[in-house]
LUMFIMI-287840 format. One line per 2 residues: number of its first residue (from 1); for each residue x, y, z of C-alpha. Coordinates in pm, 1 decimal, always signed. Each point is the difference from the previous one (the first is absolute). Layout:
BEGIN
NUM = X Y Z ~ ... .
END
This chain:
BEGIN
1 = -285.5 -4610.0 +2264.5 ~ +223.2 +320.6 +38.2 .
3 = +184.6 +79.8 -229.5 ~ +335.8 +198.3 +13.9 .
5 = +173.2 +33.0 -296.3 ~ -146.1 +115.9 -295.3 .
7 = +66.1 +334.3 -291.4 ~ -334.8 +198.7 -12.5 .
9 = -66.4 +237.2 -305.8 ~ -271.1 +180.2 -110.9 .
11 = -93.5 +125.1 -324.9 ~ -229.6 +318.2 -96.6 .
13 = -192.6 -87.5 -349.3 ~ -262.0 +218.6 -190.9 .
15 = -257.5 -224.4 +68.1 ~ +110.2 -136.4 +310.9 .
17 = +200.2 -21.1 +303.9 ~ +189.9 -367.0 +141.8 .
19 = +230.4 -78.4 +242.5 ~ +166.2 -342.4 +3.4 .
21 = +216.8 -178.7 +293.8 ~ +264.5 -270.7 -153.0 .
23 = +327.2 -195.7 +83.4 ~ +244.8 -88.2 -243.2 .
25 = +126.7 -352.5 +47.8 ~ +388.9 -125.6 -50.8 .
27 = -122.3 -157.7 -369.0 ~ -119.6 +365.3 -106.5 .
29 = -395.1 -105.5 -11.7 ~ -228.2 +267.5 +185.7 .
31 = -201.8 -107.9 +311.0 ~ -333.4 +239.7 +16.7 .
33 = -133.7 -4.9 +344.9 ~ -232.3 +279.9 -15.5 .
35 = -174.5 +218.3 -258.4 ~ -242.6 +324.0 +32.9 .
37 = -195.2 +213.6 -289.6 ~ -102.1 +306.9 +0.0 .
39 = -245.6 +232.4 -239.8 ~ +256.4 +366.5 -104.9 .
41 = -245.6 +120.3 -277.7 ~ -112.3 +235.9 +270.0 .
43 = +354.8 +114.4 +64.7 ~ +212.8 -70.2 -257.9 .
45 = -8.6 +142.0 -357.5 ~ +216.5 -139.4 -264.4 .
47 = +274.6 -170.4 +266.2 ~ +44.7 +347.8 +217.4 .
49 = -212.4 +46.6 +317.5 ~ -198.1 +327.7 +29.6 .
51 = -211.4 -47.0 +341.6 ~ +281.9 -91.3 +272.4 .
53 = -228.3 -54.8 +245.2 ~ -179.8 -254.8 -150.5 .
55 = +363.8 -188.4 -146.2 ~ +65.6 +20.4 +380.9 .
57 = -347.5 -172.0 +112.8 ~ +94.4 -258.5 -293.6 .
59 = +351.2 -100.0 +105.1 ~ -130.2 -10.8 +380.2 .
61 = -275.5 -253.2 -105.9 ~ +274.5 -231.8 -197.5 .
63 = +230.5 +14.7 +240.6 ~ -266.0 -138.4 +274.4 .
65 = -115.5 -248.1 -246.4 ~ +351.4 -109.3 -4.5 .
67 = +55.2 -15.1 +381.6 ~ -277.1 -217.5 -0.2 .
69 = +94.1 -286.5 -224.8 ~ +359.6 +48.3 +130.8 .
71 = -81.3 -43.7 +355.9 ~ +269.5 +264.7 +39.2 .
73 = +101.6 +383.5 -14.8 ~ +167.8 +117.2 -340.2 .
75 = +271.3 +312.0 +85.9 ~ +45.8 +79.2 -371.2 .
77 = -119.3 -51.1 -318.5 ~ +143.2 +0.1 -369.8 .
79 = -191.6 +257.4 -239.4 ~ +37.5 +22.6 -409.7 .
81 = -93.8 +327.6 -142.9 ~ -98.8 +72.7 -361.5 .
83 = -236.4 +189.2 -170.7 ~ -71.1 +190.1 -281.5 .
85 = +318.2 +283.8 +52.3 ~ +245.5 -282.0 +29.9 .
87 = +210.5 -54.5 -333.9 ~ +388.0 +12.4 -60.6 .
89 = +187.9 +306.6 -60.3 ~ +404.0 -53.4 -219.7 .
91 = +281.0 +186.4 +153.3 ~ +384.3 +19.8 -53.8 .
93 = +252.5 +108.6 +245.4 ~ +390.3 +34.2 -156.1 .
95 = +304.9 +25.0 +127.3 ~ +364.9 +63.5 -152.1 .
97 = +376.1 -122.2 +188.2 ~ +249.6 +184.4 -23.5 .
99 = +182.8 -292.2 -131.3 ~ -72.5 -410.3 -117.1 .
101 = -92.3 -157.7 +322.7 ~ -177.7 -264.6 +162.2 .
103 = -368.4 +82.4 +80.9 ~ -42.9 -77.7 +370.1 .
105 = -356.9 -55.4 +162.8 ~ +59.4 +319.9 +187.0 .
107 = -33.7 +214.2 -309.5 ~ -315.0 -235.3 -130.5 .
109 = -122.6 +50.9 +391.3 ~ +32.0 +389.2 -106.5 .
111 = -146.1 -42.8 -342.3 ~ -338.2 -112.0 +123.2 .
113 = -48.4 +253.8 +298.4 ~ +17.4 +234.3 -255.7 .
115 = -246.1 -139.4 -199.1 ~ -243.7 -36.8 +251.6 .
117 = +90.6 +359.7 +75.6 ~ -157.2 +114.9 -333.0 .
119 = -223.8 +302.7 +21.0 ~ -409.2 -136.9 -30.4 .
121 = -303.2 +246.5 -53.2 ~ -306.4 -171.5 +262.0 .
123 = +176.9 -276.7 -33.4 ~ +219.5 -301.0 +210.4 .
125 = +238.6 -278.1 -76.8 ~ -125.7 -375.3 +88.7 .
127 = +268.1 -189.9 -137.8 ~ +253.0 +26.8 -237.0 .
129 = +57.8 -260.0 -247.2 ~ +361.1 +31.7 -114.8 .
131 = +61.1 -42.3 -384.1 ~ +316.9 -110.8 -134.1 .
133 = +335.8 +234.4 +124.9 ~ +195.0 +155.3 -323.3 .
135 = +384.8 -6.6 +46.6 ~ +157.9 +215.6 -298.9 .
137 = -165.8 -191.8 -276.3 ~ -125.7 -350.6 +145.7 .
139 = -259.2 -71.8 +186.9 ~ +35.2 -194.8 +362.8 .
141 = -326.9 -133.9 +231.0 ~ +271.2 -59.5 +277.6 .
143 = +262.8 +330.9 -59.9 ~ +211.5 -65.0 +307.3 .
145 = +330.0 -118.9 -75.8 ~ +3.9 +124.2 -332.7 .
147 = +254.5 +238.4 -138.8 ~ -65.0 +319.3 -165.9 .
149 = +1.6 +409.4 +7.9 ~ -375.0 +50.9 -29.5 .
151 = -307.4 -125.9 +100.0 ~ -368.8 +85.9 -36.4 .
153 = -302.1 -183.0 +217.7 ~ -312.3 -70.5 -111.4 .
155 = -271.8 -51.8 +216.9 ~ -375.7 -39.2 -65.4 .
157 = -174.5 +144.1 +292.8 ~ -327.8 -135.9 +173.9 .
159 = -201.7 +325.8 +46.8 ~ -355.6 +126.2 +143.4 .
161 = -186.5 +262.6 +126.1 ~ +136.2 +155.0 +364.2 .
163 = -412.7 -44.5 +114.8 ~ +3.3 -338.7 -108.2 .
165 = +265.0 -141.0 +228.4 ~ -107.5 +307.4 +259.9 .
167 = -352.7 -121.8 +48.1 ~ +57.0 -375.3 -42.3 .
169 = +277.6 +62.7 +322.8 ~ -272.8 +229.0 +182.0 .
171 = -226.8 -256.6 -44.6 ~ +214.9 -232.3 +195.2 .
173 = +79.7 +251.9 +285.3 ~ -342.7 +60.4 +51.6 .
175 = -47.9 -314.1 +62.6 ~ +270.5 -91.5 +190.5 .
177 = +178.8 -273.7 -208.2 ~ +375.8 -7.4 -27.1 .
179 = +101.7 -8.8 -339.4 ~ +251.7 -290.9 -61.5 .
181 = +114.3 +131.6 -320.6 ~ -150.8 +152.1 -298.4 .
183 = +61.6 -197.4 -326.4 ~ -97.3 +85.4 -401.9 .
185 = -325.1 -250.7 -27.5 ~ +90.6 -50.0 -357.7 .
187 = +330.8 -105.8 +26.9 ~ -114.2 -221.7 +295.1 .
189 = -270.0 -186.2 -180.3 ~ +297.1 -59.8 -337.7 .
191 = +187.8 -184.7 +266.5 ~ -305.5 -147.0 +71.5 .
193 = -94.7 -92.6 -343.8 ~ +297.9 -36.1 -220.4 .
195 = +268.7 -243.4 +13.2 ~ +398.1 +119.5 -27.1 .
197 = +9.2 -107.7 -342.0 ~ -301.6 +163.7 -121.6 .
199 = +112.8 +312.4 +135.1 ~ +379.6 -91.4 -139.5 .
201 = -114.3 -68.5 -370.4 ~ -257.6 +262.1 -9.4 .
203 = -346.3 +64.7 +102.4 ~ -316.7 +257.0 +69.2 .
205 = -226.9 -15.8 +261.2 ~ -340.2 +120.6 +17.7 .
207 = -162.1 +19.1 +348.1 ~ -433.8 +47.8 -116.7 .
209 = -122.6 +151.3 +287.3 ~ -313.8 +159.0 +71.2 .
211 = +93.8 +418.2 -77.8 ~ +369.7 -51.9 -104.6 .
213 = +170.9 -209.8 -247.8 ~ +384.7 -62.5 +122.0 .
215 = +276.6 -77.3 -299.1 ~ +306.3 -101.8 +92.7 .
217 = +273.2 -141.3 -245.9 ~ +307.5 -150.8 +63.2 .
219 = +318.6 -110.1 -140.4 ~ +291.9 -155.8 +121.7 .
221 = -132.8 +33.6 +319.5 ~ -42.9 +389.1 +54.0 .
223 = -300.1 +162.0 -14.3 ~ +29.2 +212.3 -322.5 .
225 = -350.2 +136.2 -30.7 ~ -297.4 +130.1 +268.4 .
227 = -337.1 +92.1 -93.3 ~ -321.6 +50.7 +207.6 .
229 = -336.7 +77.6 -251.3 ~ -257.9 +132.5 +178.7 .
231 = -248.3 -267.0 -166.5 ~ -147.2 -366.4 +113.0 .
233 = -256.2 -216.7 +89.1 ~ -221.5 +229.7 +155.4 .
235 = -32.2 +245.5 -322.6 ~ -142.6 -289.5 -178.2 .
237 = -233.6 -9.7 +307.4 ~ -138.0 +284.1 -35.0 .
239 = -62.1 -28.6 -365.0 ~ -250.8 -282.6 +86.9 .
241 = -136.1 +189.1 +253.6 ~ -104.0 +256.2 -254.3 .
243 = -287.2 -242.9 -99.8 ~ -160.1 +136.3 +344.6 .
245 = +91.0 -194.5 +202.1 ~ +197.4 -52.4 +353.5 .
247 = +408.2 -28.4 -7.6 ~ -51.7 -287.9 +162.0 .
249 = -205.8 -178.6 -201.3 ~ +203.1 +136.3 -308.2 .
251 = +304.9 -204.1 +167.9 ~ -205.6 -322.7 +36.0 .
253 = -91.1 +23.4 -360.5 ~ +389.9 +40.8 -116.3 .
255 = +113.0 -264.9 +212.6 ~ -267.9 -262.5 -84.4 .
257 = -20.4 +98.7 -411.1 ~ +302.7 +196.0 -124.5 .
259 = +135.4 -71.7 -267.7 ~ +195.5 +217.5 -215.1 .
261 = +39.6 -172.2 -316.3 ~ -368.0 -105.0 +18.4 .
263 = -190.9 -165.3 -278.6 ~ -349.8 -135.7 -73.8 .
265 = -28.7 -359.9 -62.2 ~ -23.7 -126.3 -396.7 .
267 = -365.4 -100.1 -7.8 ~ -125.4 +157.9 +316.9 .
269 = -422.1 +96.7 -85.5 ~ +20.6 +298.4 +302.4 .
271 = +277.4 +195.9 +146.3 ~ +108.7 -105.2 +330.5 .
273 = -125.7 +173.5 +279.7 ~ +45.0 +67.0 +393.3 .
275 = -235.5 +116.6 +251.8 ~ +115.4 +261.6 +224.5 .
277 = -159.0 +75.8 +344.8 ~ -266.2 +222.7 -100.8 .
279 = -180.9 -294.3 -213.5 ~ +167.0 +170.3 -333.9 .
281 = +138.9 -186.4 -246.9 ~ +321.9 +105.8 -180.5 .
283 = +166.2 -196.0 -287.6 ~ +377.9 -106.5 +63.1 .
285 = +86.5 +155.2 -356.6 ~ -49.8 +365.9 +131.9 .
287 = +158.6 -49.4 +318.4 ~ +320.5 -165.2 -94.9 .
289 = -7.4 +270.3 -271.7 ~ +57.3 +233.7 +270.8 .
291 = +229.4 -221.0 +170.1 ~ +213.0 -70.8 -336.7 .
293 = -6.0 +412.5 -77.2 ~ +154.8 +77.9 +351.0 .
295 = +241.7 -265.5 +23.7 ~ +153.9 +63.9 -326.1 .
297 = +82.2 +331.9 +102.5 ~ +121.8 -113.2 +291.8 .
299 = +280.6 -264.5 -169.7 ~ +59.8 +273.3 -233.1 .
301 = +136.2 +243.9 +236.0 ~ +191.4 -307.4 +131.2 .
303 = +195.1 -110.6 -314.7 ~ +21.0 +381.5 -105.9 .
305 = +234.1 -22.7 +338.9 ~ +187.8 -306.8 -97.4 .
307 = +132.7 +185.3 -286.3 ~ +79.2 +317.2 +171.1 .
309 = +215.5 -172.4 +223.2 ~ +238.8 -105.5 -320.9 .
311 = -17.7 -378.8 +102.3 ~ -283.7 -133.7 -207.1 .
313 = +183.5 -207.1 -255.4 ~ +228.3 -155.8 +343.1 .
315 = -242.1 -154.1 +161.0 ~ +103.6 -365.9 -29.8 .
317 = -192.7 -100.4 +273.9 ~ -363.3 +223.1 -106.7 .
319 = -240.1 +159.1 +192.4 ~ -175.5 -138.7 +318.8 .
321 = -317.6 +138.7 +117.2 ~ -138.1 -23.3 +395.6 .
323 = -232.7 +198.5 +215.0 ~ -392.0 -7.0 +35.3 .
325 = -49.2 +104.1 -376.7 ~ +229.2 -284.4 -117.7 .
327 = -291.2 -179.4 +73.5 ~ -254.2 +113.4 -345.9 .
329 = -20.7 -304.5 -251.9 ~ +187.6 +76.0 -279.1 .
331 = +248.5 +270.5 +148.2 ~ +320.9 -177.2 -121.5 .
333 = -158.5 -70.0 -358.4 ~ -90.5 +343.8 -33.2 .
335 = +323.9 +141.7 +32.8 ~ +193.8 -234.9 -260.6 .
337 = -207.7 +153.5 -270.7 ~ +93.7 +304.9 +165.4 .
339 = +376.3 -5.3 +100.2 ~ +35.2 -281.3 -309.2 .
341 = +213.3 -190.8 +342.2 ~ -20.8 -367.6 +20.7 .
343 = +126.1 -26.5 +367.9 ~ -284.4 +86.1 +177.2 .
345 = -143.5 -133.5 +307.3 ~ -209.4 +93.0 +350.9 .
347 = +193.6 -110.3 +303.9 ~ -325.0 -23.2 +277.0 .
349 = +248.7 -82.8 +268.6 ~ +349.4 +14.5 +132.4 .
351 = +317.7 -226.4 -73.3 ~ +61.4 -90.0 +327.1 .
353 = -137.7 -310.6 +168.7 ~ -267.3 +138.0 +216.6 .
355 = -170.3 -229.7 +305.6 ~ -343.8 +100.1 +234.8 .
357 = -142.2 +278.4 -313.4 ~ -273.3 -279.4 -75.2 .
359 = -277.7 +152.7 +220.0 ~ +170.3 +370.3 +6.8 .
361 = +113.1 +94.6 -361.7 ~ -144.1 -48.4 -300.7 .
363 = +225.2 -77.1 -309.4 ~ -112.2 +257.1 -225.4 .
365 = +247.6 +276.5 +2.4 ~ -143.8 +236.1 +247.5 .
367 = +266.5 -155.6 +245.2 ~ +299.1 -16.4 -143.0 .
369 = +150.2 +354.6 +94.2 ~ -106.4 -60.2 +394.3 .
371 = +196.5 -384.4 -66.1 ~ +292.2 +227.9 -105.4 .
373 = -11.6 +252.4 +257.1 ~ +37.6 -325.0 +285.3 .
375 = +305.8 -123.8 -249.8 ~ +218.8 +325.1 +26.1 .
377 = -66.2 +12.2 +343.5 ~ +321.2 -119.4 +243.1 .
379 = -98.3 +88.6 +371.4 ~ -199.9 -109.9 +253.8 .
381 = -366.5 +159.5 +56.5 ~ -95.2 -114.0 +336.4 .
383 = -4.1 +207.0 +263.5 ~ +271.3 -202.0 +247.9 .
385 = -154.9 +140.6 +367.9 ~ +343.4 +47.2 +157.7 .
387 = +15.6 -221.6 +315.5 ~ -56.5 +102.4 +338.2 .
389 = +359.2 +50.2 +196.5 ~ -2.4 -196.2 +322.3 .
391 = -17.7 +203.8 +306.7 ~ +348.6 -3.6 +222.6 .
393 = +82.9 -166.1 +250.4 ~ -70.7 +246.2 +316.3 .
395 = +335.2 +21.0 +254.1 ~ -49.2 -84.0 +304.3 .
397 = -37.0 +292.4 +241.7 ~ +269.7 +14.4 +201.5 .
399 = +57.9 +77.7 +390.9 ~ +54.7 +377.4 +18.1 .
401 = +205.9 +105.7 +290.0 ~ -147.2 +200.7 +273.0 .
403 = +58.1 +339.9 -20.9 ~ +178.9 +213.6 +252.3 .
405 = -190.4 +157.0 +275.3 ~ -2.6 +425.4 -41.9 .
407 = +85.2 +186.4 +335.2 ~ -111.6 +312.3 -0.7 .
409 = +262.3 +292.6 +112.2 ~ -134.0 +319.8 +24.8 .
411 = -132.7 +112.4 -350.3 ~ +201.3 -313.6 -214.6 .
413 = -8.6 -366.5 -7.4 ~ +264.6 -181.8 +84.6 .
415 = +19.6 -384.5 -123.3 ~ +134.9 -218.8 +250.7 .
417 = +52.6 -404.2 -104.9 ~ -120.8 -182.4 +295.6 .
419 = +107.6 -359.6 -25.5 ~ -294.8 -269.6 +19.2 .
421 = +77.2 -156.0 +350.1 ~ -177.1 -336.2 +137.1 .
423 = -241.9 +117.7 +247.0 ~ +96.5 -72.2 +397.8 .
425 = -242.5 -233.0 +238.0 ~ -194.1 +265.2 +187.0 .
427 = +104.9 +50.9 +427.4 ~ -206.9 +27.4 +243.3 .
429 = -56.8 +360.9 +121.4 ~ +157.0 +46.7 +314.4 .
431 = -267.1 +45.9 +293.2 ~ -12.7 +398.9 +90.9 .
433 = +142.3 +50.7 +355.3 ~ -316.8 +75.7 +258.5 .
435 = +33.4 +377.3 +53.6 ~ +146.1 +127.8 +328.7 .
437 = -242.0 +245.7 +239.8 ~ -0.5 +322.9 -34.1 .
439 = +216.2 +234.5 +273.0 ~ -266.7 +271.0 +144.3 .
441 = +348.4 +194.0 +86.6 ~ -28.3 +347.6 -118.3 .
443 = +251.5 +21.2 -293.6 ~ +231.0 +277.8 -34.4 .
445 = -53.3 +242.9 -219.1 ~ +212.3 +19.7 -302.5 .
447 = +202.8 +312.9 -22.8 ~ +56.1 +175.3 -358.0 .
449 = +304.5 -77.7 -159.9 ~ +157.2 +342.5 -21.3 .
451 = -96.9 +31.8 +376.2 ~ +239.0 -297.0 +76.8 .
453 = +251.0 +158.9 -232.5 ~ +24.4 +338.9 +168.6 .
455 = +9.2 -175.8 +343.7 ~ +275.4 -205.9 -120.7 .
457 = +223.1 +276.1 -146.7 ~ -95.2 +174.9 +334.7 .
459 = +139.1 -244.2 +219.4 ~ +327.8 -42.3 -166.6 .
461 = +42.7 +371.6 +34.9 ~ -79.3 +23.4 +334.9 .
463 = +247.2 -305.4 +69.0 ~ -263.0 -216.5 +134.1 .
465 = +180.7 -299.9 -149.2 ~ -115.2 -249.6 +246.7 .
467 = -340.4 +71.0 -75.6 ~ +16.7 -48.2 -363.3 .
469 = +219.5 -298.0 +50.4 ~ -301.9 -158.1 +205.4 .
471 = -275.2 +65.4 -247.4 ~ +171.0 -135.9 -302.4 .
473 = +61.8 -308.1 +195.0 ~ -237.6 -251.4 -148.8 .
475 = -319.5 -91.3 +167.9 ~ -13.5 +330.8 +141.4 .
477 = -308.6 +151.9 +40.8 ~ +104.3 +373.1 +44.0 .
END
């Protein structure tokens, strides 16, 4: 069945590529109606693409994949951006009145266009995050409508790389997809993730991905801190796979016997082992011991965060872990001991009431910022084929009147109207008179003209009168 309305995003991981087709429903659950993966180690380092051509042979293949499960043609598609440049940069933009006044949304209008205005070395403004708005010596979330003489904005901006959103929209171009819009994947997936009150009474979370580790804390429902670490699954990866073996196979192992808190069993006579592909054996002690080392670095860059963000002791509501990595056994105990937190937890899916992911998604975190991308989406992704116009109705061709016959007069043309007259029954020829005989009389000859003349003038001079009289008598023959 075709179907025509539906957001499309697309998100560009570390690890991988995926594109997801969805319709949100009147009750606010998501619909999924199509879902496509693609590998991005080859193309994508640490959330920023480096090969466009091969992003661009990527996006073409998901967007295909798509088309196919849709039945349909998708004009546009939603796109999150992160990566390891991204973080949050604090700015303050003041302004003094000339006297107490009432701060209009005009002069708040002007306050943020010049923040966004702010010089940056290599570097461009996602989003801005505005802070709270300090009118002489209190502090306002909303400032219009408030009294005062001076003001002073502040604004925690989203910022990244220029190349980073440069080759992510070259990407794109290359491969001729429209770009709906381009949103923070961050802040899409903490829609995604945490509720309004979480986000109200306080709370950090940590997106475990496979080369980056996002942190983003919250309170009273503004972002207040932004941190990418250029750290995740995939370092603890290759630390397997320094027991020579495939990355791969290293993978396999963490997924099917990490552990980061591991422990022997009380009364166990050998160490626990696992085969790997080879035929080795390799005792679980020594590889979650590897597994343990890395992630504890990992959650200690996180909290180390936390606190630099100034809101470690306000988090009422803790700190929520999601994303591919969430998934090692252990993660959330490990970093109580290390944060000394209480409120911790790993969210594996989104909030919202999602129908049709049972065969597409799996709920284990990897999906959660693609679920978000579809949620902040508002338009329609289908390519509507504008419908044919119907031809017009042809006039009918009308009787032209004859034109006027051309008479030729000397070297112009002269155009005479001749009225169309009904044509007259044909007479009969008159019959040709039979021609009379010939008289064999000899004929006279003809004298010249000036001969007759002078004869004439002759005559009337000599006073032959009578004579002249006779000849112009008619049916004379002199």
């Amino acid at each position: 069945m075709t179907t025509t309305d539906f957001i499309a995003a697309i998100e560009l991981g570390s690890s991988k590529i995926a594109g997801i087709a969805g319709k949100k429903n009147n009750d606010g659950s998501i619909q999924v109606l199509a879902y496509a993966r693609e590998e991005a180690a080859s193309f994508v380092h640490k959330g920023c693409i480096y090969n466009i051509d091969k992003a661009a042979h990527a996006i073409d293949a998901i967007v295909e994949q798509l088309e196919e499960q849709l039945h349909n043609s998708i004009a546009k598609v939603y796109v999150g951006i992160g990566g390891q440049s991204l973080r949050t940069v604090k700015n303050t933009v003041s302004r003094s009145l000339e006297e107490e006044s009432i701060i209009s949304l005009d002069l708040v209008d002007t306050l943020n266009d010049e923040n966004r205005e702010a010089p940056l070395v290599d570097m461009c403004v996602l989003d801005v995050a505005p802070q709270e708005y300090k009118i002489d010596n209190a502090l306002h979330v909303d400032p219009v409508g408030v009294t005062g003489q001076h003001i002073v904005g502040q604004y925690l901006n989203i910022v990244a790389r220029n190349s980073l959103k440069k080759n992510l929209e070259l990407s794109f171009e290359q491969a001729e997809v429209k770009i709906a819009d381009l949103f923070v994947a961050p802040l899409a997936l903490a829609k995604a993730v945490l509720t309004e009150n979480e986000m109200r009474s306080g709370c950090a979370l940590v997106d475990f991905g496979a080369d980056t580790t996002t942190i983003l804390v919250y309170k009273n429902n503004i972002l207040r801190h932004l941190c990418v670490l250029p750290l995740g699954g995939s370092n603890i990866t290759r630390d397997i796979a320094s027991l020579q073996m495939e990355e791969e196979d290293a993978e396999k192992l963490k997924l099917t016997y990490g552990n980061v808190l591991y422990e022997e069993e009380e009364g166990a006579e050998a160490p626990a082992t696992c085969t790997l592909e080879d035929g080795r054996t390799l005792e679980l002690a020594q590889l979650n011991n590897i597994i343990g080392a890395r992630a504890e670095e990992i959650l200690a860059n996180v909290w180390n965060q936390i606190q630099l963000s100034g809101y470690e002791d306000k988090l009422f509501s803790g700190i929520v872990f999601t994303g591919g990595g969430s998934n090692l056994k252990n993660l959330e105990t490990l970093f109580r001991r290390i944060s000394k937190q209480e409120k911790v937890k790993v969210s594996k899916f989104v909030h919202d009431n999602v129908t049709g992911a049972e065969n597409m998604l799996k709920k284990d975190g990897m999906s959660n910022t693609l679920l978000g991308l579809v949620t902040s989406g508002t338009e329609n992704c289908c390519r509507e084929e504008k419908p044919k116009p119907e031809p017009a109705p042809q006039p009918q061709p009308q009787p032209q009147p004859q034109k006027p016959e051309q008479v030729k007069i000397g070297f112009e043309e002269e155009e005479i109207a001749t009225p169309v007259q009904p044509k007259k029954p044909e007479q009969p020829k008159p019959q040709k008179e039979p021609k009379k005989p010939k008289d064999n009389k000899p004929k006279e000859q003809k004298r010249s003209k000036w001969y007759t003349f002078w004869e004439s003038m002759s005559e009337e001079l000599l006073g032959d009168s009578d004579k002249l009289s006779d000849e112009k008598k008619p049916g004379s023959n002199k």
